[in-house]
ZAVO-460754 format. One record per atom (N, C-alpha, C): residue in one letter; y, x, z. Coordinates in steps of 0.001 Angstrom, whole numbers, plus 500000, padded with zeros to 6 digits. Atoms other than C-alpha are relative to their C-alpha. Layout:
residues N
AYXZ ...
This chain:
residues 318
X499588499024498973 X724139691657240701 X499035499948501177 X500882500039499202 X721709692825243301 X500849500087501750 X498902500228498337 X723001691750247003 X499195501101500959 X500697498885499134 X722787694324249723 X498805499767500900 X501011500341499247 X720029692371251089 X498677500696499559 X500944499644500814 X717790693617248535 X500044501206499635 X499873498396500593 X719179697069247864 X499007500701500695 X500959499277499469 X716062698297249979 X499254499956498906 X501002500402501300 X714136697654246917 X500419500233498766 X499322499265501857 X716305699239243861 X499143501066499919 X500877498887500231 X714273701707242247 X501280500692499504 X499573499013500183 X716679704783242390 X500402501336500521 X499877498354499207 X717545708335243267 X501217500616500299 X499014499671499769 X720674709528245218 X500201501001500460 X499911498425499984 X721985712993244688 X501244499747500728 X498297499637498450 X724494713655248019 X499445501790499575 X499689498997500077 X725569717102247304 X500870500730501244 X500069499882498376 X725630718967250726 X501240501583500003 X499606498174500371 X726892723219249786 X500420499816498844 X499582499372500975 X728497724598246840 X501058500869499859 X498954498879500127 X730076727655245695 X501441499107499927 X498745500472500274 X733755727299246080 X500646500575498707 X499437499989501070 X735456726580242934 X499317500060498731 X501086500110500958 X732232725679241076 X500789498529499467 X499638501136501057 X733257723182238334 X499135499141499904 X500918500970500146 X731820719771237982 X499039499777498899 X500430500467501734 X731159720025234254 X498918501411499862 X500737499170500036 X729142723242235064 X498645499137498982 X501467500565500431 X725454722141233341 X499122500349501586 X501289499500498949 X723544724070236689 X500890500699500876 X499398499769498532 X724762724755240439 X499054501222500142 X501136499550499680 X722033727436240267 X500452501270500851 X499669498976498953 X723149729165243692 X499595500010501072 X500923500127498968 X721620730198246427 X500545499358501607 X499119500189499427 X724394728725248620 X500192498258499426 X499689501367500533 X724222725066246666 X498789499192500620 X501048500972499300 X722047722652248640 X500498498688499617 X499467501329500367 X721913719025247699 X498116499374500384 X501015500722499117 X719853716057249634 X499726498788499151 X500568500971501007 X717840713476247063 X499298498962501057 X500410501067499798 X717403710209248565 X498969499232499055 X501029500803501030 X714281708812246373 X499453499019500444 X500411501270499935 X713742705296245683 X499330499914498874 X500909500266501512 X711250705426242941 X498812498565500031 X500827500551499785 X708743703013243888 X500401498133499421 X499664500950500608 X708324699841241828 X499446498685500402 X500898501157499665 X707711696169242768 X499002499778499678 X501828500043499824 X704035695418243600 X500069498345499342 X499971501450500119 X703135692279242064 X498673499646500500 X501659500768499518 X700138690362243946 X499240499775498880 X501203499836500923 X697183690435242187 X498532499308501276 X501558499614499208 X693448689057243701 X499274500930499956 X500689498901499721 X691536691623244868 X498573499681499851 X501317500663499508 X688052691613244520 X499243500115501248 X500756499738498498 X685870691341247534 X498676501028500564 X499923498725499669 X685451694414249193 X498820499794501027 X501379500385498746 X682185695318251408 X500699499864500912 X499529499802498959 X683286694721254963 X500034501111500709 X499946499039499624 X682530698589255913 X501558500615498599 X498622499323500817 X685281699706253371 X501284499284500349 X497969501008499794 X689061698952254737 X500075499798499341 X498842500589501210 X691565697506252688 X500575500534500100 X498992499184500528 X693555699751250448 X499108501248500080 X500626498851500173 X690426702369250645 X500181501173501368 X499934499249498555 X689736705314253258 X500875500670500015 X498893498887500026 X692951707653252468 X501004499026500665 X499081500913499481 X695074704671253289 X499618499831501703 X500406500231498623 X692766704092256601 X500437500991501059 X500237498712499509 X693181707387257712 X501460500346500078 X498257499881499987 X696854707658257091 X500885499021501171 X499379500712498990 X697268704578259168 X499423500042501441 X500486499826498462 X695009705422262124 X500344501268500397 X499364498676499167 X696735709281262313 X501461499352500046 X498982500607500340 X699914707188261869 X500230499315501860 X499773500949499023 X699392705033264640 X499326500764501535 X500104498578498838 X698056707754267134 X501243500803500100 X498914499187500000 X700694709978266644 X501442499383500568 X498861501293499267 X703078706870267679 X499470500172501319 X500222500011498787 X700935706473270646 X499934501160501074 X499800498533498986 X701215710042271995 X501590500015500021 X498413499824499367 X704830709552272149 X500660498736500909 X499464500882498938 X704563706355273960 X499131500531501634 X500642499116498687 X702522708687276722 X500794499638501478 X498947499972498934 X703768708559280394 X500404501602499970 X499464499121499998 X705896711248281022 X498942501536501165 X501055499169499319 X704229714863282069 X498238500279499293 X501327499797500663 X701076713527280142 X499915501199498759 X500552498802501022 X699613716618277404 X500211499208498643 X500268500543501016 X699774713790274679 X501748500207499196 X498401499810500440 X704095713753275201 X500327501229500015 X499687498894500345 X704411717092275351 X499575500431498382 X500887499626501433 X701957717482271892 X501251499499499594 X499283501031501503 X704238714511270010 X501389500715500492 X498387499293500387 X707815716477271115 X499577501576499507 X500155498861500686 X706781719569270003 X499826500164498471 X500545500339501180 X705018717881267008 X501840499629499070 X498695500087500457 X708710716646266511 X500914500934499846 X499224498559499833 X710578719888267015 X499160500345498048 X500387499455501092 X708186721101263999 X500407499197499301 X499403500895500897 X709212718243261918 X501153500550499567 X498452499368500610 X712657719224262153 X500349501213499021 X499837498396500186 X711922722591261220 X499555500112498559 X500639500124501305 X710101721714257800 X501060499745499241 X499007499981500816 X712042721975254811 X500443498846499686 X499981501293500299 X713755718819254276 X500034499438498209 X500181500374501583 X713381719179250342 X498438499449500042 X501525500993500203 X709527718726251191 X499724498602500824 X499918501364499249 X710338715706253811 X500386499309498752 X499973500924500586 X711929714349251021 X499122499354498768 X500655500232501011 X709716714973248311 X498539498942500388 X501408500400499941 X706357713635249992 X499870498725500586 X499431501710499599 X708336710075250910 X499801499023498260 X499976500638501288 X707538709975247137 X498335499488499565 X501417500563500179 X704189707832246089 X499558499557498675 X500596499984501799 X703054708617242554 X499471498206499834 X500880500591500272 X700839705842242693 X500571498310500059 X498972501057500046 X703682703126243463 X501137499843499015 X499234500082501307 X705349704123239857 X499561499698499067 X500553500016501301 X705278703544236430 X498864500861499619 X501366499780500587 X701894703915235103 X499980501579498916 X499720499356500978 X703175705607232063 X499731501655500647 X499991498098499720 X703826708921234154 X498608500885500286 X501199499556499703 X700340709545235035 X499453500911499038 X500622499227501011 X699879711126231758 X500410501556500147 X500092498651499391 X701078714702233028 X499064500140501815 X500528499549498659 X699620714317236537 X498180499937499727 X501162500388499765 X695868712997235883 X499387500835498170 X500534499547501121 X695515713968232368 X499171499713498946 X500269501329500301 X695060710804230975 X500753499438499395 X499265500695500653 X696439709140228276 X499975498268500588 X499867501508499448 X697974705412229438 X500800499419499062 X499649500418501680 X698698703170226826 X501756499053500378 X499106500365499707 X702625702397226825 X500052498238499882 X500234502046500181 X703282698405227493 X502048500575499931 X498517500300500108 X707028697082226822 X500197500087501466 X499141499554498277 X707601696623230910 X500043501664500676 X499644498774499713 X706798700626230940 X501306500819499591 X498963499566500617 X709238701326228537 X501517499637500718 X498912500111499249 X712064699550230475 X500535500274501123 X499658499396499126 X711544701545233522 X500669500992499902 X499096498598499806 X714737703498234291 X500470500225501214 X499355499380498743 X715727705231237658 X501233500534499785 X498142499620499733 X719749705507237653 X499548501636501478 X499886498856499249 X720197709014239027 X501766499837500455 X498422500513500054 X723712707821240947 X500183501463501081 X499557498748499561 X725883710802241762 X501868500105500193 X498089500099500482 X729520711441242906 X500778501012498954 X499178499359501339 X731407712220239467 X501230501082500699 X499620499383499177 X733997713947241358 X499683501429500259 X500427499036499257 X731740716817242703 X498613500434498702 X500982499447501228 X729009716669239557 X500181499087499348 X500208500654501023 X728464715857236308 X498927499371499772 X501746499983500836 X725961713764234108 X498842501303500393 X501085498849500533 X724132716736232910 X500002501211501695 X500330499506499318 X724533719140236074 X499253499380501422 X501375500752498823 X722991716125238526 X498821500109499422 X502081499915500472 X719681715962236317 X499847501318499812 X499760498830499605 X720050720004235897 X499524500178501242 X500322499644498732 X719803720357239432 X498480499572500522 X501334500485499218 X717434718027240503 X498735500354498819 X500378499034501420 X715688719454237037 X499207501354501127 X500334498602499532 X715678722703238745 X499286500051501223 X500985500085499362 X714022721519241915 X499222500241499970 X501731500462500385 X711279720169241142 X499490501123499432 X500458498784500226 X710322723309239292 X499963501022500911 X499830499090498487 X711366725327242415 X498651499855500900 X500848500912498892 X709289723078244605 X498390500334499797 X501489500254500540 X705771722476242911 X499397501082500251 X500469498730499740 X704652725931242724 X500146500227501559 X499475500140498450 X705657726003246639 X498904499575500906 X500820500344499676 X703808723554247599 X498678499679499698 X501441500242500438 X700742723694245421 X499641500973501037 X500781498794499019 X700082727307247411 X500103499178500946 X500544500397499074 X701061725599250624 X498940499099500184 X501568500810500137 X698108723255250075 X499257500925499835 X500976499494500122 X695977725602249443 X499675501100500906 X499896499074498751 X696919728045252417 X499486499464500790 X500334500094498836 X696362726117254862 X498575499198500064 X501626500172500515 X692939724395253547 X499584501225500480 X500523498668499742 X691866727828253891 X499871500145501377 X500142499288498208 X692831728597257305 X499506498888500593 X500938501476498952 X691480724754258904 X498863500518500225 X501069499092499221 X688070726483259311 X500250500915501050 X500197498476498834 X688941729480261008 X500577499361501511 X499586500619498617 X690187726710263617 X498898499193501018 X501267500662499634 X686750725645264395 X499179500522501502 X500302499299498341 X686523727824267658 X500616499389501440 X499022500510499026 X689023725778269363 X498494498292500307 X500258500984499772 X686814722544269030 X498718500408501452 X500537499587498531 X684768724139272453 X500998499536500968 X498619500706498959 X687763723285274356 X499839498340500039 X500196501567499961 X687032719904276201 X500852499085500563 X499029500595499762 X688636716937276645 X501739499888498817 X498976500398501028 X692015718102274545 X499365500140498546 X499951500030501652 X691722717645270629 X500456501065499453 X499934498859500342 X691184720526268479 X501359499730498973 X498821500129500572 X695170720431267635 X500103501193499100 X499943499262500867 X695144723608265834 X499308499780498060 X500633499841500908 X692720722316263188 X501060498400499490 X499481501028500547 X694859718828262939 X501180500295499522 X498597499931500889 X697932720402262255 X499942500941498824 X500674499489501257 X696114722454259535 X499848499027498757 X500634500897501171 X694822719450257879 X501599499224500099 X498776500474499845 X698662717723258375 X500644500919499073 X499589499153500529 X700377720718256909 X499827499949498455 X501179499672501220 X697657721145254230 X500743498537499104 X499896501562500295 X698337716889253478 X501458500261500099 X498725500329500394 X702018717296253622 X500780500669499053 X499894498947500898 X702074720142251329 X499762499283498453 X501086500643501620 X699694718092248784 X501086499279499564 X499370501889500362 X701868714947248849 X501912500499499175 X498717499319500565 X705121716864248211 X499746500541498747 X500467499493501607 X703068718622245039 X499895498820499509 X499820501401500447 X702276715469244025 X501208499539499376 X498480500840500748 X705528713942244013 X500902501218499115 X499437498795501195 X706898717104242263 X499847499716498794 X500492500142501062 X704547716703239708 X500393498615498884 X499452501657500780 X705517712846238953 X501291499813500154 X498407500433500545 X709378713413239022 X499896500659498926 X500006499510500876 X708987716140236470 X499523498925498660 X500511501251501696 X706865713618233932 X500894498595500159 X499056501051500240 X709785711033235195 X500909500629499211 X498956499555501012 X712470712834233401 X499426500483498823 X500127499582501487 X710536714530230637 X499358498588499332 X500074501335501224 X709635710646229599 X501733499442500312 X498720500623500328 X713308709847229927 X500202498576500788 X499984501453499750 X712881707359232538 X501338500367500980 X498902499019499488 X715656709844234658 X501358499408499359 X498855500169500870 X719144708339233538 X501515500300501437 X498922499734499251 X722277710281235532 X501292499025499599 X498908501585500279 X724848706909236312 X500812500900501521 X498926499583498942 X728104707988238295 X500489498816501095 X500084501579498893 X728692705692241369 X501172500526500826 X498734500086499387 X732064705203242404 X500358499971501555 X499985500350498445 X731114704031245924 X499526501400500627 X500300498486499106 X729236707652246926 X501616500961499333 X498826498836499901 X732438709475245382 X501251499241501125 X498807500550498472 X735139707109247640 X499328500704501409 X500675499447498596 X732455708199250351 X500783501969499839 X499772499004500294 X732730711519249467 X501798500600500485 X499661500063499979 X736312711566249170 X501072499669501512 X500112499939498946 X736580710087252138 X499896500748501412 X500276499450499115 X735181712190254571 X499508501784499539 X499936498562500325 X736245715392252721 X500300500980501245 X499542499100498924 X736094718226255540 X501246500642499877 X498126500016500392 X739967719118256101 X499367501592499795 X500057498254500580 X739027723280255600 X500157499951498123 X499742499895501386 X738398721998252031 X500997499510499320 X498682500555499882 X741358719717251829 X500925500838500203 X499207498973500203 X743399722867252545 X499782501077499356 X500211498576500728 X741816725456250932 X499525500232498464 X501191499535501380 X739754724583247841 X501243499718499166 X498762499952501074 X743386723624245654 X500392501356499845 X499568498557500503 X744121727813245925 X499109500609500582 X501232499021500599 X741546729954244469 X500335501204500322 X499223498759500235 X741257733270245636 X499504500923499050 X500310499212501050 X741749735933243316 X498904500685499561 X501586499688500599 X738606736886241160 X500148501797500002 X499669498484500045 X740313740853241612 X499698500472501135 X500437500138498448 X740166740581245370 X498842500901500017 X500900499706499301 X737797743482246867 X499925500488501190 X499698500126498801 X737398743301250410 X499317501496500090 X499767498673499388 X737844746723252094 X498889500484500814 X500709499899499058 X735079746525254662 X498481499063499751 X501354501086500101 X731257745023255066 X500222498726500527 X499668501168498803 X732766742867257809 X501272498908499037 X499124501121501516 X735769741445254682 X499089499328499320 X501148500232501195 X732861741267252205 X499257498246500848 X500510500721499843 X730939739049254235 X501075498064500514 X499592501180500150 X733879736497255442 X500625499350499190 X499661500441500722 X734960736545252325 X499118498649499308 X501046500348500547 X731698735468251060 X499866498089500760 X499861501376499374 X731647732567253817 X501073499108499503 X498778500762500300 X735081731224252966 X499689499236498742 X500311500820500754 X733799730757249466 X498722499270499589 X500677501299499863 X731369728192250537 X500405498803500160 X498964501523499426 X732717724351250373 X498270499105500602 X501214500999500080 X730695721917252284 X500663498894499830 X499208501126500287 X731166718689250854 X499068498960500761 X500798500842499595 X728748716872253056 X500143499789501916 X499755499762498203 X729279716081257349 X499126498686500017 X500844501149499446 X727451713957259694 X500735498768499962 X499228501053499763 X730450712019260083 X499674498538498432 X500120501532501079 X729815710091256600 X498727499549499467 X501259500814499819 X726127709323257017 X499361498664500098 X500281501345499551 X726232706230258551 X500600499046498925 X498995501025501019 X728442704647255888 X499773500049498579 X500804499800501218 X726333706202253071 X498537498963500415 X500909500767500021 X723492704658254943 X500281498054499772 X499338501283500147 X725608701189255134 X500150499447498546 X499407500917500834 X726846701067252052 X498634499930498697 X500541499923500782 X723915701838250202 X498138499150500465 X500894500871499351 X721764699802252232 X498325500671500959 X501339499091499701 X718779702385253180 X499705499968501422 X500866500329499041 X716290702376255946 X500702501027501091 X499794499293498551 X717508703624259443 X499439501666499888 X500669499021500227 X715065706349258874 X500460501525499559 X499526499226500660 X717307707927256521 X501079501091500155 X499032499136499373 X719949709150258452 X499408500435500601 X501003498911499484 X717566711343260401 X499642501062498920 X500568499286500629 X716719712663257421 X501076500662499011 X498036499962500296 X720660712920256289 X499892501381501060 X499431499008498865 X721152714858259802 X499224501337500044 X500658498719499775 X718298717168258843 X500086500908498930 X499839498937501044 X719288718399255916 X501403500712500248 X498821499953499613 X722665718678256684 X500120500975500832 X500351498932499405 X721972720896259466 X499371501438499832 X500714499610500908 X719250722999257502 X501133501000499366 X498807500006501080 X722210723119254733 X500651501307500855 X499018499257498968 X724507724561257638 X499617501538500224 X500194498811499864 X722308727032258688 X499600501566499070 X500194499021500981 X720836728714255538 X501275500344499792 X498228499366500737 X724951728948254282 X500051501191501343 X499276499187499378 X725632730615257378 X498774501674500430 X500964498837499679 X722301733201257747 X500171501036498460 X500003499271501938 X722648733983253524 X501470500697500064 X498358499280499985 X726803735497254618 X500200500842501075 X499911499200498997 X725582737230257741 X499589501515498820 
């Protein structure tokens, strides 16, 4: 049994199911509605085992220049938000944060994913490269844990199935949009003193676009090798259960009639709202993050989908 000390380090993937049509069945196979939102916590990433390295020139970092470069815009981008107040650097990093929020949180979550920290095996759809199966590849499986309750087996891998196909295509163009436009930002670098920000949040964009294709690409070759296994987890449905919103607690036990046609545009549409359930609130965040042990981080990233969630349901019934 793995103690919650260590649950930062399970390799698996947790489908919290946020929207869904009201009076969608669990045993459905596919939620495929434009009103069904659901937030994938991914823990794919597999213990590193130390290895000696060989010895590296002293002009080449350690871990190579993509890694260098990740950690010196990493660690800038920290330091413009420790700015004094008034400075051009804190205004950049809250704004820079405002846009954060605003990014889809299916690609926040997807590009938290790091091909290159998984099973080997999958590389053979991304690189295009045969990798020769070993027995420790074969025993890599990612539990897809989901509350039974609210989905099935087959409609949690379904869904998240249907993502990833959603996604990829998405963000391959956005990579390739905004590559494009980073030149035409090359007029700004005349401007002295501030940093040609137009061309960094080009190449940011561009790089957060990639990394999300990426990880697209290597969940898809995780499930079509069968390393994908949907396991029902008792503890997210008590959650669930739990901190069922009372609208659905009164309303989702009587269905309204499938004859029902509302009289007016202004019926039509609150009809349409009503049959939305959300099965997801801020209120049971913290206790998903508790019980499942996950990084602080995560509830930020809980509160942004969640919100997100909120608003598409309510702009898609105006």
């Amino acid at each position: 049994m793995v103690s919650p000390k260590n649950l930062r380090s399970v390799q698996r993937i947790i489908s919290l199911p946020i929207t869904r049509p009201r009076n969608a069945s669990a045993v459905l196979p596919s939620l495929s509605h434009k009103n069904a939102f659901t937030f994938y916590q991914f823990q794919v990433n597999l213990p590193q085992i130390k290895r000696e390295e060989p010895s590296q020139p002293r002009w080449k970092p350690k871990g190579g220049w993509i890694h260098w470069a990740h950690e010196k815009a990493s660690n800038t981008w920290a330091g413009f938000g420790k700015a004094p107040e008034g400075n051009w650097k804190l205004k950049v990093f809250r704004i820079g944060e405002r846009l954060v929020d605003r990014l889809d949180y299916e690609e926040l979550a997807l590009k938290g994913v790091d091909p290159s920290m998984g099973p080997t095996i999958l590389h053979l759809d991304i690189r295009g490269k045969g990798v020769e199966e070993t027995d420790e590849n074969k025993k890599v499986i990612l539990p897809l844990l989901y509350p039974p309750s609210i989905q099935s087996a087959e409609s949690s891998l379904s869904q998240l199935r249907e993502l990833i196909h959603t996604r990829e295509p998405r963000h391959k163009k956005g990579f390739w949009t905004w590559m494009i436009i980073a030149p035409f930002t090359a007029p700004f670098m005349i401007i002295p003193i501030i940093p040609n920000l137009p061309f960094f949040f080009c190449v940011w964009r561009s790089w957060s676009h990639y990394r999300a294709y990426r990880a697209s690409q290597y969940l898809a070759a995780l499930i079509k090798h069968g390393h994908v296994v949907s396991a029902p987890s008792l503890e997210l449905d008590a959650l669930y259960k739990k901190y069922t919103p009372k609208s659905l607690t009164s309303t989702s036990t009587r269905p309204a009639p499938l004859s029902h046609q509302p009289s007016s545009p202004h019926a039509s549409s609150h009809s349409e709202t009503e049959n939305i359930e959300l099965l997801l609130t801020r209120d049971a965040v913290p206790d998903i993050v508790s019980t499942f042990s996950l990084e602080e981080s995560s509830a930020s990233d809980m509160y942004r989908a969640i919100e997100q969630a909120r608003i598409r349901t309510k702009t898609s019934t105006t």
